[in-house]
NUKE-688062 format. One line per 3 residues: number of its first residue (from 1); their letters; for each residue x, y, z of C-alpha. Coordinates in steps of 0.25 Angstrom, whole numbers, plus 5000, padded with zeros to 4 digits. Each point is the difference from the previous one (the first is absolute). Example, Ala and Ser with C-alpha at 12.3 -4.5 7.8 and 13.67 -1.06 7.14 Angstrom:
1	as	5049:4982:5031  5006:5014:4998
# end
This chain:
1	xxx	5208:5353:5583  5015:5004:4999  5002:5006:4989
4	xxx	5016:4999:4995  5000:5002:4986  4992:5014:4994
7	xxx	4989:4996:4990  4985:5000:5001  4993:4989:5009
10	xxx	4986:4995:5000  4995:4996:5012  4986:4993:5002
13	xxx	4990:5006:5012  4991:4991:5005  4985:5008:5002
16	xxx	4990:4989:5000  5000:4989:5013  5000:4986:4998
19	xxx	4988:4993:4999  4993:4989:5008  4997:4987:4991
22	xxx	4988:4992:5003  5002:4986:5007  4990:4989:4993
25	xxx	4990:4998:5010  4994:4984:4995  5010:4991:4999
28	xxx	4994:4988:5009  5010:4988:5006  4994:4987:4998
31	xxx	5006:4991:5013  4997:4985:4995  5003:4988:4993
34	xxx	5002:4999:4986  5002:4984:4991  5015:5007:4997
37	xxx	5010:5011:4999  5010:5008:5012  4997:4995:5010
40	xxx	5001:5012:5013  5004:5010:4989  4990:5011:4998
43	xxx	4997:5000:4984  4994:5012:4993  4992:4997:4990
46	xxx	4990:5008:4989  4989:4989:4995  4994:4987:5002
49	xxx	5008:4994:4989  5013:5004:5007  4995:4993:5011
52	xxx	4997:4988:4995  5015:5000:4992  5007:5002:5014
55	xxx	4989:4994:5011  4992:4989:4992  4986:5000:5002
58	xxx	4988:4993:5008  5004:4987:5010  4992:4989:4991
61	xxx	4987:4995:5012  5002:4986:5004  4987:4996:5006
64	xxx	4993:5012:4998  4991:4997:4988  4993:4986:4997
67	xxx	4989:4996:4990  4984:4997:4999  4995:4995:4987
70	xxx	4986:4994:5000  4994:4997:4986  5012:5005:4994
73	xxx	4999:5014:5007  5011:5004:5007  5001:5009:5012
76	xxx	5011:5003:5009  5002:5004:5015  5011:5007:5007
79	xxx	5003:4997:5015  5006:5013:5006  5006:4993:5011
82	xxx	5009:4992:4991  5005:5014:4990  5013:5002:5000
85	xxx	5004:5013:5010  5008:5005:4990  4992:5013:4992
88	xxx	5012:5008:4997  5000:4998:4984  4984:5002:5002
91	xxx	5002:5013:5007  5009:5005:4990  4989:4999:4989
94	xxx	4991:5006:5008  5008:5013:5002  5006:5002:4988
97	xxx	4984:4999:4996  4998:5010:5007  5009:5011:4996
100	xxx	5014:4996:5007  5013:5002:4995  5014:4998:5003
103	xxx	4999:4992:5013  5012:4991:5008  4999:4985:5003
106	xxx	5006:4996:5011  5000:4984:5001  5002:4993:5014
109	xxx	5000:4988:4995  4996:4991:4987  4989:4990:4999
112	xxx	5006:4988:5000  5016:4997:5007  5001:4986:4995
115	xxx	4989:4991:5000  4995:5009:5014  4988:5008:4996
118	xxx	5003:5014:5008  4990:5006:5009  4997:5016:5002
121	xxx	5011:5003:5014  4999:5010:5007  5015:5002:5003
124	xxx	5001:5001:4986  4990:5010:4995  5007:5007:5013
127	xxx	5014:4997:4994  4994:5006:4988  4994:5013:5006
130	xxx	5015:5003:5006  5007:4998:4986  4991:5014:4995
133	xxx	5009:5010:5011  5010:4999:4989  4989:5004:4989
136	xxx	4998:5014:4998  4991:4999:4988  4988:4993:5006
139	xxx	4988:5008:5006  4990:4988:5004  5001:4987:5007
142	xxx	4992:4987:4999  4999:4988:5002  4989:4993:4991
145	xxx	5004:4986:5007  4997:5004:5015  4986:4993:5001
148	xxx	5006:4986:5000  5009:5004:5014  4993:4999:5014
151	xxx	4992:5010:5004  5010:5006:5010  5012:4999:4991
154	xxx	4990:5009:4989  5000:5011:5012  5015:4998:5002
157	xxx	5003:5000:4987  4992:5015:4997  5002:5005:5013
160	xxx	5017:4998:4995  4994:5006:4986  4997:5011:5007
163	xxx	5012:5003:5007  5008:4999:4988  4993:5010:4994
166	xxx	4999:5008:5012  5017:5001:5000  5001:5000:4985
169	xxx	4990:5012:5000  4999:5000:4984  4990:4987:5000
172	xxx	4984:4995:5001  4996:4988:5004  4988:4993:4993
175	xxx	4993:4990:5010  4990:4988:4998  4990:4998:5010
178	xxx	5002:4987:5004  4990:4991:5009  4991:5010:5010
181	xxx	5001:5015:4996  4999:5000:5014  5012:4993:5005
184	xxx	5006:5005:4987  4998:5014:5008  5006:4994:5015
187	xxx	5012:4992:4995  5006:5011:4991  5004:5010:5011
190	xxx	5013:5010:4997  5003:5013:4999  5002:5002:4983
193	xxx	4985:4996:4997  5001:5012:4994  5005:4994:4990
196	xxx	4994:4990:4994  4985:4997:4996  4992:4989:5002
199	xxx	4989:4993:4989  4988:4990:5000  4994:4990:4995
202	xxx	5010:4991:4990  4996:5002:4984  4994:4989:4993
205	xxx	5007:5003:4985  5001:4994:4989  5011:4993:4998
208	xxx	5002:4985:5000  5007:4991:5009  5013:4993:4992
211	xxx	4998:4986:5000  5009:4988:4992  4990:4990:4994
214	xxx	5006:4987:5007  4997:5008:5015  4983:5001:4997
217	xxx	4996:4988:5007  4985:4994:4992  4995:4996:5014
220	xxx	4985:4997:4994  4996:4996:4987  4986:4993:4998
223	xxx	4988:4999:4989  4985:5000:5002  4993:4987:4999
226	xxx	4985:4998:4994  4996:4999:5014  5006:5014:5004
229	xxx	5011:4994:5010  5014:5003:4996  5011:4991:4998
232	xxx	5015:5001:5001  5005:4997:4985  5011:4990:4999
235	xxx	5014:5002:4999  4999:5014:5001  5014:5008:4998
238	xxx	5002:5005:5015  5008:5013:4993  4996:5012:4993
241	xxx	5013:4995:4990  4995:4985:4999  4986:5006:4995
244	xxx	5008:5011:4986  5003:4987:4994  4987:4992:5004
247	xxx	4989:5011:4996  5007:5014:4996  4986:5006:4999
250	xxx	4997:4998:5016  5014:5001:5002  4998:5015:4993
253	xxx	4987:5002:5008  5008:4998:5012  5011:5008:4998
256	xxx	4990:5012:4998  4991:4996:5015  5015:5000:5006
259	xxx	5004:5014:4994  4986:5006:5006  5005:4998:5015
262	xxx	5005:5013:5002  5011:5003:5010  4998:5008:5012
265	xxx	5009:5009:5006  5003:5012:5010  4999:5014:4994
268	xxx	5014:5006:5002  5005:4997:4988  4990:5005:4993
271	xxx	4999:5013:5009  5014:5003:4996  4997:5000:4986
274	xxx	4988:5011:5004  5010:5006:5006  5010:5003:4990
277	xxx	4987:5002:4988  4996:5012:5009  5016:5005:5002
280	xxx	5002:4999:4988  4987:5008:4994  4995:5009:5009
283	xxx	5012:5001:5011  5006:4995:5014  4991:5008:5007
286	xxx	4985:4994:4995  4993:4989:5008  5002:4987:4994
289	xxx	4986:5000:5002  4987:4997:4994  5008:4992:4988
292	xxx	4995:4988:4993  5008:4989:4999  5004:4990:4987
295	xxx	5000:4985:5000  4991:5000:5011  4985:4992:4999
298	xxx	4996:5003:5014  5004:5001:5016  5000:4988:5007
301	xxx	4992:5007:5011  4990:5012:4996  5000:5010:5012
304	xxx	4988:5010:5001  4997:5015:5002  5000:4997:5015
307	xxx	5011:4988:5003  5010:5011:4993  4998:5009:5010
310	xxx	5008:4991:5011  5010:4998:4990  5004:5014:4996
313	xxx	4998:5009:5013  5006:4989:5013  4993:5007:5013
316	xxx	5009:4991:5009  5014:5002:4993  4997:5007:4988
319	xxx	5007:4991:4990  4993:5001:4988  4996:4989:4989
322	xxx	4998:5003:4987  4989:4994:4992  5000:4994:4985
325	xxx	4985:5000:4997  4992:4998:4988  4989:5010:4995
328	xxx	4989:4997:4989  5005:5006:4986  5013:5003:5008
331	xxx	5009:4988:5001  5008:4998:5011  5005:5012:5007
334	xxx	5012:5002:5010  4990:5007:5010  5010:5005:5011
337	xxx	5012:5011:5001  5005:4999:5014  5013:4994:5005
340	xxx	5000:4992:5012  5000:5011:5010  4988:5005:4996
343	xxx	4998:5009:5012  5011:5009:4998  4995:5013:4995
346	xxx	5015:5001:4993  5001:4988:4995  4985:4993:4998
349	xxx	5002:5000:4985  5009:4992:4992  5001:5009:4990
352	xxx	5005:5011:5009  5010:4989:5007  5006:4997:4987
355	xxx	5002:5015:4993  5008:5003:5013  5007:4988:4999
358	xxx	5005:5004:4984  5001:5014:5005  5010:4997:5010
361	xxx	5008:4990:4992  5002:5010:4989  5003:5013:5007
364	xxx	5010:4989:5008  5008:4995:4988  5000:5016:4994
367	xxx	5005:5004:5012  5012:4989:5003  5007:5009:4990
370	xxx	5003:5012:5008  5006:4990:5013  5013:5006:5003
373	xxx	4996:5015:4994  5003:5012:5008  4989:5001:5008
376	xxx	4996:5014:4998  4991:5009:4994  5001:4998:4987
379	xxx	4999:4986:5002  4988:5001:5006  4994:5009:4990
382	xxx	5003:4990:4988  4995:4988:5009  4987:5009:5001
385	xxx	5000:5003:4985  4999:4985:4998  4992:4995:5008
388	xxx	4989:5013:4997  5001:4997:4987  4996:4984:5003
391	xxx	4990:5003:5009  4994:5011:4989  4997:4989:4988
394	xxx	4994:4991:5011  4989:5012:5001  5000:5003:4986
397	xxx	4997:4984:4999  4989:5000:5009  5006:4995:5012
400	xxx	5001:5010:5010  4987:5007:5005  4997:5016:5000
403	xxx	4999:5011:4991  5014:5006:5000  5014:4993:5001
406	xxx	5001:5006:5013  4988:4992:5007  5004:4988:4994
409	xxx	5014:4997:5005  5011:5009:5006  5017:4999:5002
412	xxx	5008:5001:5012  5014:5002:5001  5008:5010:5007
415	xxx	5009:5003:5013  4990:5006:5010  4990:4994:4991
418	xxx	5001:4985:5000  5012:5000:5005  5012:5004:5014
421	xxx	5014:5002:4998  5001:4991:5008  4993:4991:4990
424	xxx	5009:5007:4989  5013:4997:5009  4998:4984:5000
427	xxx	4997:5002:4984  4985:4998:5000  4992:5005:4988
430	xxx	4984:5000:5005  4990:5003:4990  4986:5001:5003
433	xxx	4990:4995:4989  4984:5001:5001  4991:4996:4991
436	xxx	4985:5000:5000  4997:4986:4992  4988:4998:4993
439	xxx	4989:4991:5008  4990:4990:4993  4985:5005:5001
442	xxx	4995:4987:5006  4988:5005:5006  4991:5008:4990
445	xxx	4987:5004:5004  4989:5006:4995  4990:5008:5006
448	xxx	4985:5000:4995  4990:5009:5005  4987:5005:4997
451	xxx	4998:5013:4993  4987:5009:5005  4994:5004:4987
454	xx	4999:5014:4998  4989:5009:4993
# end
C-alpha cells in the first residue's frame, strides 16, 4: 500500500490457498413429454410433488385397458400395443424411489396440442438434448420415452447423447437396451461410449397405469347357465363408468383387477436413482452396483449366470451390457458396473468414468479464478496447494488407491516441468493432475484347496 498519512495499519496476509468445491455428481436430465408446464425450458426441480404442480402427471390410456366380468367377477387386460408412449411421469416415481434427487425436466412437447394427441419425435428429444449445452448443473442424460421411436432413430438418438456428453465433458449418459442387444451394440457406434452405460431388461414395478373411468371399455360381460354354457347378460353397460352406478360392488371389484396390471418400463430412470443413493452414501467413486432396486416386482426377462456373460464382457466390440437380475432372498439387483466401452482398461468402469468426470468439473470451476493471474511461481504453487489439498480428502475418503498420498495421486505444474516459456509467452498455465481412482472388485475369486493332513 501507499502509505501518506503516519499512523498504524493492519494489513491481512493470505497463508492458506483456496479450496476446490465439489461439483454434485447425480443430477439426471429427464428429455420427454410432460401433460404440462415450459415447454423447451430446462426446469429444476427437488420432488415428485413439484413435478406434478409444474408438469402434471401420467397421459390418461385410451384403449389400453377393457373389462371381463363372468358371474360378477371381473378381470381386466391391458394390450401393450395400444399403451400410451408417454412414461415420463412413470419414470419419475421410479427414480425418486429409488434414491434421486434434485433432477431437471426438460419437456419437448406436451401430450396433447389441441385435440392432436402427440407422439414421441425424434427431432424433438433431439431438440431437447441440444437445449442441456446451456446447463451446467446436470451430470446425466435420458431419455425414458426412446423405446417408442424406430429402431435407427434409438441409435441416432444415443449415439448424439453421446457426443454431447463427450463435448460437454462433465456428463454420463444412461441408456436402455432397446430391441436386440445385439444390434443395440452395432447401431450405436461413436467415439464418447465412454461415456454412457448401457441396461437390460425393462422392470416390471409396481405402479399402476392412470386410467379415467369413461376410457375402460367392458367388452365381455356373461353369466353361467344351469347347463354350463355362458351367456351374454343384456343391456350390459359397455363402460367401466356406466357399471359405478349400476353395481358399485363389481364396479369396486374392477377398479382393483385394473390397478393390478402393472406398468412396465426401461430401467434408466430407476438407475439414476441408484446412482445418486450410492453418491450420496458412500461416494462418486463406488460402483452403482449390486443395489436393489424399490418399486420393482420383477424383470420382464430373467437372464442367467451364463447369458450375462455376452452381456457384460462384448469379444467383438467390447460394448458392455449391464444386467438387472433377480436372486432368491435378494430382490432385484442392478448386476453390472461398466460403461459402454467396457474394453478400455481406463475407462471399463462407470464408476471410475464418473469420478473423473466431477474431478475435472471441480478442479475447472476452482481454477477459473486465477484466469488472468501472473503466471508465475507463486501462482503455480497456490494452484498446487489447491488442488493437493482436493485430491488429499478424496484419499482420505476412499477414493484414490495406495497407502501414501503420494501413490495415490500427484501435481504438476512448473516451467521446465509441465511447461516452455514458450508455453508461458503465449500465457499458458499447464497443470498436470494424476490420480489413481479406485476400481470395483468385479471378479472375486476364491481358491479352495486340499490340505494334506499332517501327524
Amino acid at each position: 500500500m501507499n502509505y501518506k498519512t503516519p499512523g498504524v495499519y493492519v494489513e491481512e496476509i493470505v497463508k492458506f490457498p483456496p479450496s476446490v468445491a465439489q461439483v454434485e455428481t447425480a443430477i439426471p436430465a429427464f428429455i420427454g413429454y410432460t401433460e404440462k408446464g415450459p415447454k423447451n425450458d430446462p426446469t429444476r426441480i427437488s420432488s415428485l410433488m413439484e413435478y406434478e404442480t409444474l408438469f402434471g402427471g401420467a397421459e390418461f390410456e385410451k384403449t389400453a385397458i377393457t373389462l371381463n366380468v363372468l358371474d360378477e367377477v371381473a378381470t381386466a387386460t391391458v394390450t401393450a400395443a395400444s399403451l400410451s408412449d408417454f412414461k415420463l411421469y412413470y419414470a419419475l416415481q421410479m427414480y425418486f424411489a429409488n434414491g434421486g434427487g434434485p433432477c431437471y425436466i426438460v419437456a419437448v412437447n406436451h401430450y396433447k396440442t389441441g385435440t392432436a394427441v402427440n407422439e414421441v419425435k425424434h427431432s424433438e428429444l433431439i431438440a431437447g438434448l441440444n437445449l442441456l449445452e446451456k446447463e451446467d448443473e446436470p451430470t446425466l442424460v435420458m431419455f425414458t420415452e426412446a423405446e417408442a421411436l424406430l429402431q435407427s432413430e434409438v441409435y441416432t438418438l444415443y449415439i448424439s447423447a453421446l457426443n454431447h456428453a463427450e463435448k460437454m465433458g462433465d456428463r454420463f449418459v444412461i441408456m436402455d437396451v432397446i430391441g436386440d442387444h445385439e444390434l443395440f451394440r452395432t447401431g450405436v457406434e461413436t467415439t464418447g461410449l465412454k461415456y454412457g452405460a448401457a441396461y437390460h431388461p425393462k422392470l416390471e414395478t409396481v405402479l399402476s397405469y392412470n386410467y379415467k373411468d369413461e376410457d375402460v371399455v367392458i367388452s365381455t360381460y356373461k353369466k353361467t347357465l344351469p347347463n354350463g354354457t355362458t351367456q351374454a347378460v343384456a343391456d350390459a353397460p359397455g363402460l367401466l363408468s356406466a357399471l359405478k352406478g349400476n353395481n358399485s360392488a363389481l364396479y369396486n371389484q374392477a377398479k382393483k383387477a385394473i390397478a393390478a396390471q402393472r406398468v412396465v418400463l426401461a430401467p434408466s430412470s430407476s438407475i439414476a436413482g441408484v446412482y445418486a443413493k450410492v453418491d450420496s452414501t458412500s461416494g462418486v467413486w463406488k460402483a452403482p452396483a449390486n443395489i436393489g432396486l424399490n418399486y420393482v416386482i420383477a424383470p420382464v426377462e430373467k437372464i442367467s449366470h451364463k447369458q450375462q456373460e455376452s452381456l457384460n464382457v462384448d469379444s467383438k466390440a467390447g460394448k458392455s451390457i449391464n444386467a438387472i437380475r433377480t436372486f432368491t432372498g435378494k430382490g432385484t439387483l442392478v448386476w453390472g458396473a461398466r460403461t459402454f466401452d467396457g474394453n478400455s482398461n481406463e475407462w471399463r468402469y462407470v464408476s471410475v468414468r464418473r469420478f473423473f468426470n466431477m474431478v475435472e468439473e471441480s478442479v475447472k470451476n476452482a481454477t477459473e479464478r486465477f484466469v488472468f493471474d501472473a503466471n508465475d511461481a507463486k501462482t503455480w504453487t497456490r494452484v498446487k496447494a489447491m488442488i493437493e489439498n482436493f485430491l488429499n480428502q478424496q484419499w482420505m475418503s476412499g477414493a484414490l488407491a495406495g497407502s501414501t498420498p503420494e501413490q495415490a495421486y500427484y501435481v504438476s505444474v512448473g516451467l521446465n516441468e509441465t511447461m516452455s516459456a514458450q508455453d508461458i509467452l503465449e500465457g499458458r498455465m499447464i497443470v498436470e493432475i494424476g490420480m489413481a481412482a479406485v476400481r470395483p472388485a468385479e471378479f472375486i475369486v476364491l481358491r479352495f484347496s486340499h490340505k494334506l493332513q499332517e501327524a
